[in-house]
DSSP file (Angstrom, degrees, kcal/mol; ACC not computed):
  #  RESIDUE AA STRUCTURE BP1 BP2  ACC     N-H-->O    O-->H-N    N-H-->O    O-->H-N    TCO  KAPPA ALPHA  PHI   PSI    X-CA   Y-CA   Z-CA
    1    1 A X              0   0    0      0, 0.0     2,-0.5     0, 0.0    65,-0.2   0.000 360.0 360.0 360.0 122.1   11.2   12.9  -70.4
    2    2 A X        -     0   0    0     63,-1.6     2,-0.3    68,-0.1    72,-0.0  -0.942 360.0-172.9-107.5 120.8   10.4   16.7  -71.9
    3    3 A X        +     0   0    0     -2,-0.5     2,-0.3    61,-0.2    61,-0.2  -0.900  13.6 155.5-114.7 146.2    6.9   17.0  -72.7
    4    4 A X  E     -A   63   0A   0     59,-1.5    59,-1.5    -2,-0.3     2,-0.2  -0.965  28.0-133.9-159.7 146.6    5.0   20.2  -74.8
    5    5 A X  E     -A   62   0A   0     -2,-0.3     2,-0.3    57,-0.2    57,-0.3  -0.731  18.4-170.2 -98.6 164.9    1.7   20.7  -77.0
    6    6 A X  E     -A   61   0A   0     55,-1.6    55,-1.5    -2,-0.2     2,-0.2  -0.979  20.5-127.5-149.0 143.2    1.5   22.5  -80.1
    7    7 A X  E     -A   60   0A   0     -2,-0.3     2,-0.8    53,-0.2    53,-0.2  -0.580  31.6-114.2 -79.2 155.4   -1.3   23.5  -82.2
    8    8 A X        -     0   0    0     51,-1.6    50,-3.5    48,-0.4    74,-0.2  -0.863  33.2-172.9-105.5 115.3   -1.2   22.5  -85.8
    9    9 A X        +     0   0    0     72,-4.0     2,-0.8    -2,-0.8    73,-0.2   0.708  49.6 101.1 -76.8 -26.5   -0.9   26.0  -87.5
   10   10 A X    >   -     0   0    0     71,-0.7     3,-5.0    73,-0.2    47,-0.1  -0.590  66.6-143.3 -84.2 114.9   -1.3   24.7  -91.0
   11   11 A X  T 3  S+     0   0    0     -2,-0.8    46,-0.3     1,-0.3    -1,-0.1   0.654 106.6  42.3 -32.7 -45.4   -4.5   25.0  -92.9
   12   12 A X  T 3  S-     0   0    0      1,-0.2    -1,-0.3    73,-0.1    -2,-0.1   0.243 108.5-141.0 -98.0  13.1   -4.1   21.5  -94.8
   13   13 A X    <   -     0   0    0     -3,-5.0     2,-1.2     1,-0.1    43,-0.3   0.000  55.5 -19.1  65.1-156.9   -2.7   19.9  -91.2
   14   14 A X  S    S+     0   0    0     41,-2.6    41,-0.2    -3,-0.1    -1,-0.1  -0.386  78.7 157.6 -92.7  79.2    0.0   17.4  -91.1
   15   15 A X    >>  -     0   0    0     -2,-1.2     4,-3.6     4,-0.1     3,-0.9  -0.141  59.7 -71.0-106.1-165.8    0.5   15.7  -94.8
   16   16 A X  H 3> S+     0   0    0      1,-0.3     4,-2.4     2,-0.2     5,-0.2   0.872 124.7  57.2 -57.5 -67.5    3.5   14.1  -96.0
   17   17 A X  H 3> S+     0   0    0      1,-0.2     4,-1.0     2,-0.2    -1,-0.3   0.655 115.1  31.4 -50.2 -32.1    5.6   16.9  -96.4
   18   18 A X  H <> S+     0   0    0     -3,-0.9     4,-3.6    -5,-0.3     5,-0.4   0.843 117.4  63.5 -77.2 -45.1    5.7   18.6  -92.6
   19   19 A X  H  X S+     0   0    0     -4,-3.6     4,-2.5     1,-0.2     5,-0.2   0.925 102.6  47.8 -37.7 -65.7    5.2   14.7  -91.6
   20   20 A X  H  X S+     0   0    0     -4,-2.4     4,-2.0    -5,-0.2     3,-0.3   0.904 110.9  52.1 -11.5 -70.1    8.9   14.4  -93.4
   21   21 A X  H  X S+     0   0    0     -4,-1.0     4,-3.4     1,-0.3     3,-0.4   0.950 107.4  51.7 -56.8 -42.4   10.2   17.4  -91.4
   22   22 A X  H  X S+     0   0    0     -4,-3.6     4,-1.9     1,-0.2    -1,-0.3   0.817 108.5  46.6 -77.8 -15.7    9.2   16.0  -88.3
   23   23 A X  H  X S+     0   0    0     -4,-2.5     4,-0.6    -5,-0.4    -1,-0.2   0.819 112.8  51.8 -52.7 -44.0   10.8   12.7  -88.6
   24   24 A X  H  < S+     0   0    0     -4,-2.0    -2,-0.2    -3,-0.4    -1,-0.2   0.788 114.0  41.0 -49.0 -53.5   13.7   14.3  -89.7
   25   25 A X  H >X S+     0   0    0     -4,-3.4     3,-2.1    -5,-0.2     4,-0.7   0.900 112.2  59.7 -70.8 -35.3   13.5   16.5  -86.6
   26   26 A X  H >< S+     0   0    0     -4,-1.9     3,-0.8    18,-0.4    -1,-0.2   0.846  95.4  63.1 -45.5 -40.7   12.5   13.3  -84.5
   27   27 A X  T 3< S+     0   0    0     -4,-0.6    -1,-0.3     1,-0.3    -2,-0.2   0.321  82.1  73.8 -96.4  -1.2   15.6   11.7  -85.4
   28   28 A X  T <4 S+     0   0    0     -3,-2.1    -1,-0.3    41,-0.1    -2,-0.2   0.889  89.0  79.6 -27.6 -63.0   18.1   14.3  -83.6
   29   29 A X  S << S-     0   0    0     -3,-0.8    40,-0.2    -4,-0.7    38,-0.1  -0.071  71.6-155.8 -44.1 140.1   16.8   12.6  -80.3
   30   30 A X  S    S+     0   0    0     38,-0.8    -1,-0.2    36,-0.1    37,-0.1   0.664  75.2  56.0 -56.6 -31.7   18.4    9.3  -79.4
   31   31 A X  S    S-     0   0    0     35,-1.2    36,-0.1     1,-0.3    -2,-0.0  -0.067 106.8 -61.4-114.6-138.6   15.9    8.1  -77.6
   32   32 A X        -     0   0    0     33,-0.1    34,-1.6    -2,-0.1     2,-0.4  -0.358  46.0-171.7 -83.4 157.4   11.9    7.5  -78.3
   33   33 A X        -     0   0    0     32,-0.2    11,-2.3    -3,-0.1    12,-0.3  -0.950   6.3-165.9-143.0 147.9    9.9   10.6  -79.2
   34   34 A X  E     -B   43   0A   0     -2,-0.4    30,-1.7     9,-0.2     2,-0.6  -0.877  16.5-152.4-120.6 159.6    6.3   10.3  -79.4
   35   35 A X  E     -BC  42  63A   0      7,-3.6     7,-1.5    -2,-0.3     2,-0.5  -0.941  21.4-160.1-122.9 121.9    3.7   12.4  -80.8
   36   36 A X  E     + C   0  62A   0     26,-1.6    26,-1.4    -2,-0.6     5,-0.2  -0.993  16.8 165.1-131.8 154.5   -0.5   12.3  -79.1
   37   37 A X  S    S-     0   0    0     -2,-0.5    24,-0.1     3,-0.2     4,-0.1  -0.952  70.9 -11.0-112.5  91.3   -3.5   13.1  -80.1
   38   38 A X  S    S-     0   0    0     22,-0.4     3,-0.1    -2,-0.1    23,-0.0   0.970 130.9 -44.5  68.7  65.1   -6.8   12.2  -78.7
   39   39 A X  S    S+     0   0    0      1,-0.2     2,-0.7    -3,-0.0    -1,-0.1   0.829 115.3 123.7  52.1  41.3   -5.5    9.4  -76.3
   40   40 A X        -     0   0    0     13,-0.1     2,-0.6     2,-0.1    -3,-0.2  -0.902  38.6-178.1-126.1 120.4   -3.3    8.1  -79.2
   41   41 A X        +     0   0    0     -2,-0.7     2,-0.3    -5,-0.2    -5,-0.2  -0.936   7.8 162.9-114.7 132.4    0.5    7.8  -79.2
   42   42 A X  E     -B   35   0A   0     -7,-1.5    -7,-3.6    -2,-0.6     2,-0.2  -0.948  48.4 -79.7-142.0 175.5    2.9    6.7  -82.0
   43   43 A X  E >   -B   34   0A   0     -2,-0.3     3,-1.7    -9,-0.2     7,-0.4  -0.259  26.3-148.2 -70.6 102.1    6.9    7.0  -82.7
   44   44 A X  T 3  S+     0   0    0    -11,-2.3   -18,-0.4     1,-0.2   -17,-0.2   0.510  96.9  66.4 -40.3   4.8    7.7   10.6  -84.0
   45   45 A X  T 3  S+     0   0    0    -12,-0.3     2,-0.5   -19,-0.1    -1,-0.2   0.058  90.0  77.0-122.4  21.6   10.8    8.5  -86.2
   46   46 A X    <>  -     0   0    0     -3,-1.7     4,-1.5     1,-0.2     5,-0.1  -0.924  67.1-159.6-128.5 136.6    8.1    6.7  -88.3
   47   47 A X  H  > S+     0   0    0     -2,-0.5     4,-1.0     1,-0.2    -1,-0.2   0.834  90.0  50.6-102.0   0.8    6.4    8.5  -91.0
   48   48 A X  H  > S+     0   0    0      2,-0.2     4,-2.0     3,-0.1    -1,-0.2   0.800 113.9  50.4 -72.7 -21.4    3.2    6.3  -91.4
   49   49 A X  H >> S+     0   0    0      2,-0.3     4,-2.3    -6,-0.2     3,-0.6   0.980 109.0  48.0 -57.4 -81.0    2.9    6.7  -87.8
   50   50 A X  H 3< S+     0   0    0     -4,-1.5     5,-0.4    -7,-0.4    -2,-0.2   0.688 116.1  43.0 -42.2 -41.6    3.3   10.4  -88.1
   51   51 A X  H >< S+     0   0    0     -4,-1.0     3,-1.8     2,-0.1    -1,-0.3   0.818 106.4  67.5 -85.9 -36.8    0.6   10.6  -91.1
   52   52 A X  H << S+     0   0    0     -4,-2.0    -2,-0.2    -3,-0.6    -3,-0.1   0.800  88.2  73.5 -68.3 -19.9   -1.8    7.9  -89.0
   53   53 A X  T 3< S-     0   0    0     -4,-2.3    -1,-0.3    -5,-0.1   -16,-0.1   0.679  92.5-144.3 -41.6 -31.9   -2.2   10.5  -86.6
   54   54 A X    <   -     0   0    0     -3,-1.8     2,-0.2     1,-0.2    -1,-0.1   0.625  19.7-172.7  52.6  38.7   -4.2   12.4  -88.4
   55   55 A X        -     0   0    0     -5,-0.4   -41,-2.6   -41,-0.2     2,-0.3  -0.385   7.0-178.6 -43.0 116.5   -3.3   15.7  -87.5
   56   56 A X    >   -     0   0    0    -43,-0.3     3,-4.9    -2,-0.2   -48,-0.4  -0.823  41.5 -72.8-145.3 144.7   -5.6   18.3  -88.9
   57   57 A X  T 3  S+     0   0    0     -2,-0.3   -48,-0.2   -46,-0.3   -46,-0.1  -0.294 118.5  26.0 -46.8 112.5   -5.5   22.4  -88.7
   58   58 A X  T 3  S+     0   0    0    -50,-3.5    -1,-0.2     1,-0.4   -49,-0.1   0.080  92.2 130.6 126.0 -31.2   -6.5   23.5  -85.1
   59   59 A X    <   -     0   0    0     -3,-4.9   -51,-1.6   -52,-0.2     2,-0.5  -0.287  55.5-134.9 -77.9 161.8   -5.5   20.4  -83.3
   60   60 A X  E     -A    7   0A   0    -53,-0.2   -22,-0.4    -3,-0.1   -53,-0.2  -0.786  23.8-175.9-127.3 111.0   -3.4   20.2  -80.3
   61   61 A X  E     -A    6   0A   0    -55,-1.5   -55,-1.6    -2,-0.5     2,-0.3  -0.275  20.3-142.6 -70.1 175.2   -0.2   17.0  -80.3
   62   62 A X  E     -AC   5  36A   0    -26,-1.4   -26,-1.6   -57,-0.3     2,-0.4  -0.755  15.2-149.8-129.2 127.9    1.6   16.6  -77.4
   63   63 A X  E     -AC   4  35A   0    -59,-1.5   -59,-1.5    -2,-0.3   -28,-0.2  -0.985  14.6-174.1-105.5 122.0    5.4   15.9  -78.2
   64   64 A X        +     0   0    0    -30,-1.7     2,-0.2    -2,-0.4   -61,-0.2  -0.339   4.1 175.7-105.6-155.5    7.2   13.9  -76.0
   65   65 A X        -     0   0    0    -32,-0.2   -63,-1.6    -2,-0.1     2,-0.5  -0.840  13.9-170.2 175.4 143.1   11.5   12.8  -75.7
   66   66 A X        +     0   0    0    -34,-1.6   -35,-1.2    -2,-0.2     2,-0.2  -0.999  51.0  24.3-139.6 150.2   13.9   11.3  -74.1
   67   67 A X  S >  S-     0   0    0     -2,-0.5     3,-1.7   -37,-0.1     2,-0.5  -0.597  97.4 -15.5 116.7-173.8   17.5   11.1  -74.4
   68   68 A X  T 3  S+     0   0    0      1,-0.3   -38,-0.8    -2,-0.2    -2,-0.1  -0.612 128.0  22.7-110.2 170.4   19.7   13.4  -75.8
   69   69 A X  T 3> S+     0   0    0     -2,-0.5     4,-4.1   -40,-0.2    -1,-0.3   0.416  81.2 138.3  90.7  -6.7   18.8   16.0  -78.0
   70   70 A X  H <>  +     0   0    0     -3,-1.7     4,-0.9     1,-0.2    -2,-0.1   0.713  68.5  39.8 -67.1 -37.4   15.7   15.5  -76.4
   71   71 A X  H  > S+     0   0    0     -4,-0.2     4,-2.1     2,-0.2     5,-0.2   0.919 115.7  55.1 -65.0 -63.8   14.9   19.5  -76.0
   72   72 A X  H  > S+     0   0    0      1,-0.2     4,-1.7     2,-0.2     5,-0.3   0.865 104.5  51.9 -51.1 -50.2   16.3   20.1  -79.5
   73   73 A X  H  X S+     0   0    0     -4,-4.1     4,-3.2     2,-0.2    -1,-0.2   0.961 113.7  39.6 -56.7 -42.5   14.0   17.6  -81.2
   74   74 A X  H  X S+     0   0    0     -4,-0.9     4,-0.8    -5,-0.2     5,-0.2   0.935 114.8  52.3 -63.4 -45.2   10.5   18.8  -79.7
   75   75 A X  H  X S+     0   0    0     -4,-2.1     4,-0.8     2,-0.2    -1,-0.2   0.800 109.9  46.9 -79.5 -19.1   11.4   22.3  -80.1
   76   76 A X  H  X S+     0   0    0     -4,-1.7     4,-1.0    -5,-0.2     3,-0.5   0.924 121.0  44.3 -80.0 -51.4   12.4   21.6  -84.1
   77   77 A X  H  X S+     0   0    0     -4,-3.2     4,-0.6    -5,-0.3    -2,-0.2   0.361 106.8  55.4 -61.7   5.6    9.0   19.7  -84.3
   78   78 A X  H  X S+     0   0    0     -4,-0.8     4,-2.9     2,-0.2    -1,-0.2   0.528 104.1  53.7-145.3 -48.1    7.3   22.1  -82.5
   79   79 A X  H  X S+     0   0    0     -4,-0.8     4,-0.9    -3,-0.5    -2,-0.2   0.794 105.7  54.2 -74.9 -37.0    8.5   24.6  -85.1
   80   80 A X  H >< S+     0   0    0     -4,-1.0     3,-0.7     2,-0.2    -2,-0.2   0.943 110.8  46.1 -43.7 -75.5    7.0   22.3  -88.0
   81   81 A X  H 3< S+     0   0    0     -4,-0.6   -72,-4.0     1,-0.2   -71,-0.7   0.896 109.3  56.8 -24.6 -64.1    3.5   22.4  -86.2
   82   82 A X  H 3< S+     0   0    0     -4,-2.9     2,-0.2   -74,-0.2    -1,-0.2   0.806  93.7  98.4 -44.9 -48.9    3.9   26.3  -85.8
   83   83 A X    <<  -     0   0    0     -4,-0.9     2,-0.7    -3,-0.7   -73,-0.2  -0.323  55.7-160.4 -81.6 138.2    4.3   26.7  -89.5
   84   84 A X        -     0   0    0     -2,-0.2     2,-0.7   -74,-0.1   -74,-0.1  -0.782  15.6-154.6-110.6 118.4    1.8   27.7  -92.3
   85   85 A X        -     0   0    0     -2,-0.7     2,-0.2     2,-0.1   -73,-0.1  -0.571   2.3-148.5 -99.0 144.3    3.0   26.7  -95.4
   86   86 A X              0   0    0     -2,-0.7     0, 0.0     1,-0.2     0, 0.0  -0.612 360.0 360.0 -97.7 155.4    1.6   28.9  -98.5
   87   87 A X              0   0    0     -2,-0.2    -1,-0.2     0, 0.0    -2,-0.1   0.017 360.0 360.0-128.8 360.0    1.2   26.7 -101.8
């Protein structure tokens, strides 16, 4: 299991569209990846899951992985988190 936090860089937090990316990213892994927040875990591969989180500008997930890919996935979500997207 590779575990790492990230702050959510983006002013409007985690909405549908970075949710998207990180599903995307999730879904390199084979095995589970999870994302928490405030004693909450759900499946990084689901994206109502991913939106129930409620990820907001400031906050700090935890992504965790197993399997392979496991590195690759966090660090591609990680990069999602990291980003501020200009409208």
């Amino acid at each position: 299991m590779v575990e790492k936090s990230f702050i959510v860089m983006n002013p409007t937090g985690i909405h549908a569209r970075p949710a998207k990316k990180i599903v995307e990213a999730a879904k390199l892994c084979s095995g589970a990846v999870l994302l928490e927040k405030d004693d909450k875990k759900v499946s990084a591969k689901s994206l109502v899951n991913v939106l129930a989180i409620g990820a907001k500008h400031g906050d700090t997930v935890t992504v965790s992985a197993e399997g392979d890919q496991a590195e690759a996935a966090i660090e591609a979500i990680g990069t999602v988190f990291a980003a501020v997207e200009v409208h």
